[in-house]
N, C-alpha and C positions, 0 to 999 in steps of 0.2 A: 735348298738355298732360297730367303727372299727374290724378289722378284719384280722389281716396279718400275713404272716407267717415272719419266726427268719430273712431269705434271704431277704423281700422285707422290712422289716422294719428299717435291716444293712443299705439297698440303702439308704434308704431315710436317713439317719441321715449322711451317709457319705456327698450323695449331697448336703444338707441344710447345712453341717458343713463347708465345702469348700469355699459356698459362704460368710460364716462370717459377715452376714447380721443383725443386729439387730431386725429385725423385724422375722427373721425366729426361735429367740429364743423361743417364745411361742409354735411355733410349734415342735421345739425338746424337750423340755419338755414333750409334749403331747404324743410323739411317744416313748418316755423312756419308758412311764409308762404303754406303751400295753403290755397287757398279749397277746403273742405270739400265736399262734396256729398251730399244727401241722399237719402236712400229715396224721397222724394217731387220729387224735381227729375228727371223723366220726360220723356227728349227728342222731338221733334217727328216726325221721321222713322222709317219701319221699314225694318227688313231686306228686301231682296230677292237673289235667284241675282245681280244683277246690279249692283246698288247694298250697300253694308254698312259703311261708313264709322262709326269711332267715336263714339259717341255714340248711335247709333242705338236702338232697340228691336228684340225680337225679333216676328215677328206672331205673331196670336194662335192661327191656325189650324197645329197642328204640320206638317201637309205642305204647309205654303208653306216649311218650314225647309231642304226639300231643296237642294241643292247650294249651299247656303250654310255657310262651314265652320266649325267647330266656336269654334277657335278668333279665330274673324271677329267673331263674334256676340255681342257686349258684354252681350245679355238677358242670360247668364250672370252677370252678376258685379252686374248695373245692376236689374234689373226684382224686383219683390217676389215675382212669381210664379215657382212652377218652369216652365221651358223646356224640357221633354225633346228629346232629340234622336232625329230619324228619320234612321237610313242613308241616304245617298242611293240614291234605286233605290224608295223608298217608294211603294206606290200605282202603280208601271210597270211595265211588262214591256219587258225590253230584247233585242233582237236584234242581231247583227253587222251592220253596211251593208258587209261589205267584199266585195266582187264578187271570185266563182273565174273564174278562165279555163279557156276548154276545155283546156289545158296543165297545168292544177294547179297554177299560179300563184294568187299573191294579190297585192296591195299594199296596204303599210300608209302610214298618214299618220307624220307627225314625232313620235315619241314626244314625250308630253304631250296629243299633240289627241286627240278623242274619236273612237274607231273604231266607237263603234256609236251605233244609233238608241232611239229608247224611243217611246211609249204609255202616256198616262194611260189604267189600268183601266176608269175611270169614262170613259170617250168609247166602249168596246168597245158595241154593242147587246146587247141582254140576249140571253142564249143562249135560252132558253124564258119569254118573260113571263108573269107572274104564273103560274110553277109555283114552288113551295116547291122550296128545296136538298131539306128533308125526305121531299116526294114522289119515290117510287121510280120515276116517270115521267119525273122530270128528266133523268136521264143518259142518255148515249149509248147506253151498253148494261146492263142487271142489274149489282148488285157483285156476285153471287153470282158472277158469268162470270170475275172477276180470276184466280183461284187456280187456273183451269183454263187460264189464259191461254197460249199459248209462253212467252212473254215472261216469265212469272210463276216457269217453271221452275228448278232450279238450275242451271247451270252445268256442262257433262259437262268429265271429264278434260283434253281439248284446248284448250277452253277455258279452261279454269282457269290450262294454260300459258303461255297467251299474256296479259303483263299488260295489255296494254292492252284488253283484253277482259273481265280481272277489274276492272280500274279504271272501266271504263263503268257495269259492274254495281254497285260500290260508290258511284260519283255519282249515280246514277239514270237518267243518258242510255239505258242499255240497256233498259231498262222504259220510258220514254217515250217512246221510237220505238214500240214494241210496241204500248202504249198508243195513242196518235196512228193509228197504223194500223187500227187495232180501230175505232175512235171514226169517223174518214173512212171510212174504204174496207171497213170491216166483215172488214179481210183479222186473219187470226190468225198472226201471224210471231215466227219467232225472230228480232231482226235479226241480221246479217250485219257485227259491228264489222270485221274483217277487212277485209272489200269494202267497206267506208269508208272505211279507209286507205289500201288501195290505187286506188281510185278519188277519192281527196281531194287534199288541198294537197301538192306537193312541194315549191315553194321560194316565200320571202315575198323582195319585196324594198323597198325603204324608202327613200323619193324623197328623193336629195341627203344619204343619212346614214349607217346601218350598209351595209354589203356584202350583198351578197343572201345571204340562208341557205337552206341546202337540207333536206328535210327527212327524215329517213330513216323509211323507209313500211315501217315493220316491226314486230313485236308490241312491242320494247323502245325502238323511238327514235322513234317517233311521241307527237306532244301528246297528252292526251286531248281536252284544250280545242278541239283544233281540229275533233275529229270532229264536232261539228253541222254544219259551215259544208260537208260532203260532200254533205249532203241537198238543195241545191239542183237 
């Protein structure tokens, strides 16, 4: 069923009526005869990832909004409150669940279903209880230690040739291997994007749908996206 309130249903009968159209008589008929709705006629049910049917409400807390979509969510248009929207992905950390094979194989599910997993932030245990972010005790290692890091260095000449080596370093994958290693194993490394691609995925194949693809494990035809999923 339409749905509008006393104000946008005014417009519309003004607009239609101005243009004195014969053909837009059916349609002011139809808009006579809505029952209006008000700012304050607030439906019973709210949004969820799993439930969103019109009518509904948005909730109140913004990361229950996640994987609810944008245009699902009737608070928009219905609720007096503003509804911000959060990305999905708000408040998680998301990793691939997609298993390499000793071969450099992957497989993927049916494009549209979800290939990876996630983690509410707030389920993690606290990394150091009751130490302040502020305390210089908190972290793994001194900030001072970053700028001396491998990891931290620029990029020499051969490097730079190879783009998927400059593309690591401009996402930040190439510094958070670095990092991560520093952090666990106290080890200080340059990584090795190179020897992630060639030790990583060569071909994905995709159950009952596209054809296997293969992948080429070289500085120019390798993903970058795919280099995390090497570290395993």
């Amino acid at each position: 069923m339409l749905r509008l309130c006393n104000m946008e249903i005014k417009r519309l009968i003004n607009c239609l009526s101005e243009t004195k159209k014969s053909e837009n008589i059916w349609f002011l008929k139809m808009i006579r005869n809505l029952v209006p709705v008000s700012s304050d006629d607030k439906p019973d049910c709210v949004c969820t990832s799993e439930h969103y049917d019109e009518g509904c409400t948005c909730p109140q807390d913004p990361i229950n909004l996640i994987d609810i979509p944008l245009s699902a969510c009737p608070c928009i248009q219905q609720d007096s409150r503003d509804c911000e929207y959060i990305a999905p992905g708000y408040g998680r950390l998301f990793y691939d669940n997609i298993p390499l094979y000793y071969d450099g194989l992957i497989e993927k599910k049916f494009p549209g279903e979800n290939n990876q997993s996630s983690l509410k932030i707030l389920d993690f245990k606290p990394y150091k209880p009751y130490v302040s972010t502020s305390d210089p005790s908190f972290y793994s290692f001194p900030q001072s230690e970053f700028n001396d890091l491998k990891s931290s260095q620029p990029l020499n000449q051969s490097e730079r040739e190879c783009s998927r080596v400059q593309q690591s370093r401009n996402s930040g994958i190439y510094e958070l291997i670095g990092y991560t290693a520093k952090a666990i194993d106290d080890a200080d490394i340059a990584p090795s994007i190179t020897y992630l691609i060639k030790s990583g995925i060569s071909r994905i194949t995709y159950d009952d749908y596209y054809e296997d693809e293969y992948i080429d494990q070289t500085c120019f035809g390798y993903q970058t996206s795919l280099i995390p999923l090497s570290l395993r």
